[in-house]
C-alpha distance (Angstrom), angle and dihedral (degrees) to the residues before:
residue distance angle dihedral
X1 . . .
X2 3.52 . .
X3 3.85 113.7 .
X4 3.96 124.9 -112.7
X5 3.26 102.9 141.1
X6 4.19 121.8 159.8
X7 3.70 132.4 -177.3
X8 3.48 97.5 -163.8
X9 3.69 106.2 -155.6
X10 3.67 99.5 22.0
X11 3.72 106.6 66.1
X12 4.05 103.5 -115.1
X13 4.03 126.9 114.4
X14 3.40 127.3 155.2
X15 3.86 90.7 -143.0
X16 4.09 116.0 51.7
X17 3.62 117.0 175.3
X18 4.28 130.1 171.4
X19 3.61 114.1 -85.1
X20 3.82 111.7 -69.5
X21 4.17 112.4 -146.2
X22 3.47 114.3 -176.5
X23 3.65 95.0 -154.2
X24 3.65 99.1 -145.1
X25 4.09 95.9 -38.8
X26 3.46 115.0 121.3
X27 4.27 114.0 -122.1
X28 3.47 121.7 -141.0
X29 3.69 146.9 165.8
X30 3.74 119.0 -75.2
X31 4.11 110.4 -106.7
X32 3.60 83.9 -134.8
X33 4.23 100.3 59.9
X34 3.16 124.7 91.0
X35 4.12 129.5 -157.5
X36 3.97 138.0 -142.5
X37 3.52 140.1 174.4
X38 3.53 109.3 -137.2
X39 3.93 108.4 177.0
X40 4.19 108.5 -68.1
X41 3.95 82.2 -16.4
X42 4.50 127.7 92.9
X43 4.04 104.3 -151.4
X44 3.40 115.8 -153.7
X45 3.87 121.1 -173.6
X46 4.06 114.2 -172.9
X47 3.90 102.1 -144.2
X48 3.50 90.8 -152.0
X49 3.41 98.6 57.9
X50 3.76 112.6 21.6
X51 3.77 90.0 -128.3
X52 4.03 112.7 135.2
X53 4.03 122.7 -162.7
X54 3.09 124.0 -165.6
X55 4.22 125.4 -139.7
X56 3.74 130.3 -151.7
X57 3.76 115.2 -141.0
X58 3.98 101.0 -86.0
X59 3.87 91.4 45.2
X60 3.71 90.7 43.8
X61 3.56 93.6 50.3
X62 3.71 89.8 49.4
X63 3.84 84.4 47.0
X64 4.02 80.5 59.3
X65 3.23 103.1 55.8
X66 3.86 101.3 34.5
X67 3.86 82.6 61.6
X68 3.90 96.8 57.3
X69 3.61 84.1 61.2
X70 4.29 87.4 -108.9
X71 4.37 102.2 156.1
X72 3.41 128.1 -106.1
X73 4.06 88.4 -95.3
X74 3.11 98.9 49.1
X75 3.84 94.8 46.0
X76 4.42 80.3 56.1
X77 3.74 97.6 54.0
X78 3.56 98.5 42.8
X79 3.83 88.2 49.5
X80 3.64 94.4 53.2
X81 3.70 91.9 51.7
X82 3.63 89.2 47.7
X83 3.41 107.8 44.3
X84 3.91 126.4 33.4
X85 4.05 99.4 -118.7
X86 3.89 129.4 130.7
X87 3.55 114.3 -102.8
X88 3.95 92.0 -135.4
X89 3.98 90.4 54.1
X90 3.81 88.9 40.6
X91 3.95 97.6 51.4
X92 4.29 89.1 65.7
X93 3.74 90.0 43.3
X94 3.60 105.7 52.8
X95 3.89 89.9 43.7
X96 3.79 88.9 49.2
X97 3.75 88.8 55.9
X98 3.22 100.0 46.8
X99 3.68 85.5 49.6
X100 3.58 92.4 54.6
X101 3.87 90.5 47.4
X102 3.28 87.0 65.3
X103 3.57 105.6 40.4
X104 3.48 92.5 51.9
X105 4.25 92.8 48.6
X106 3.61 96.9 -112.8
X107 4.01 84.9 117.2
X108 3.58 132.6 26.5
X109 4.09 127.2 176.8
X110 3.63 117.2 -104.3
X111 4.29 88.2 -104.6
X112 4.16 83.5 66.1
């Protein structure tokens, strides 16, 4: 199983990439992933490549919303109310796994 593991909140992924700005294109999910709750863990299988990740609750959630096409904003504040984590802390994380979302090819931008 593939690592993409996030702590939201407590600084500690198994997958850190630079910052990823979209610069106006929209990200969302590849059409090729596919998601599972499994207990306090999201599984995600990419089709394409056979490669499964697995989620812990914050990143799943996040994994939730990002996939009913909620914005990156949104997807913050609702986090924050969720889940007790700093916003300063938070603010890396979420852009690092968003990064990694789309390093790995579970999200592309509507141009790809």
């Amino acid at each position: 199983m593939r690592a993409l593991r996030y702590e939201i909140g407590a600084v500690a992924s198994d997958v850190m990439q630079e910052g990823f700005a979209t610069t106006g294109k929209v990200l969302r999910p590849d059409q090729n992933v596919v998601a599972e709750r499994v207990h306090d863990e999201l599984v995600i299988v990419h089709l394409g490549t056979n490669r499964i990740y697995a989620l812990n609750r914050t990143a799943g959630r996040a994994w939730e919303l990002f996939a009913e096409g909620i914005d990156r904003a949104e997807i913050r504040e609702r986090l924050l109310t969720e889940f007790a984590v700093e916003g300063s802390e938070f603010d890396a994380e979420i852009e690092a796994f968003f990064s990694s979302l789309a390093s790995e090819g579970l999200a592309r931008t509507d141009a790809e």
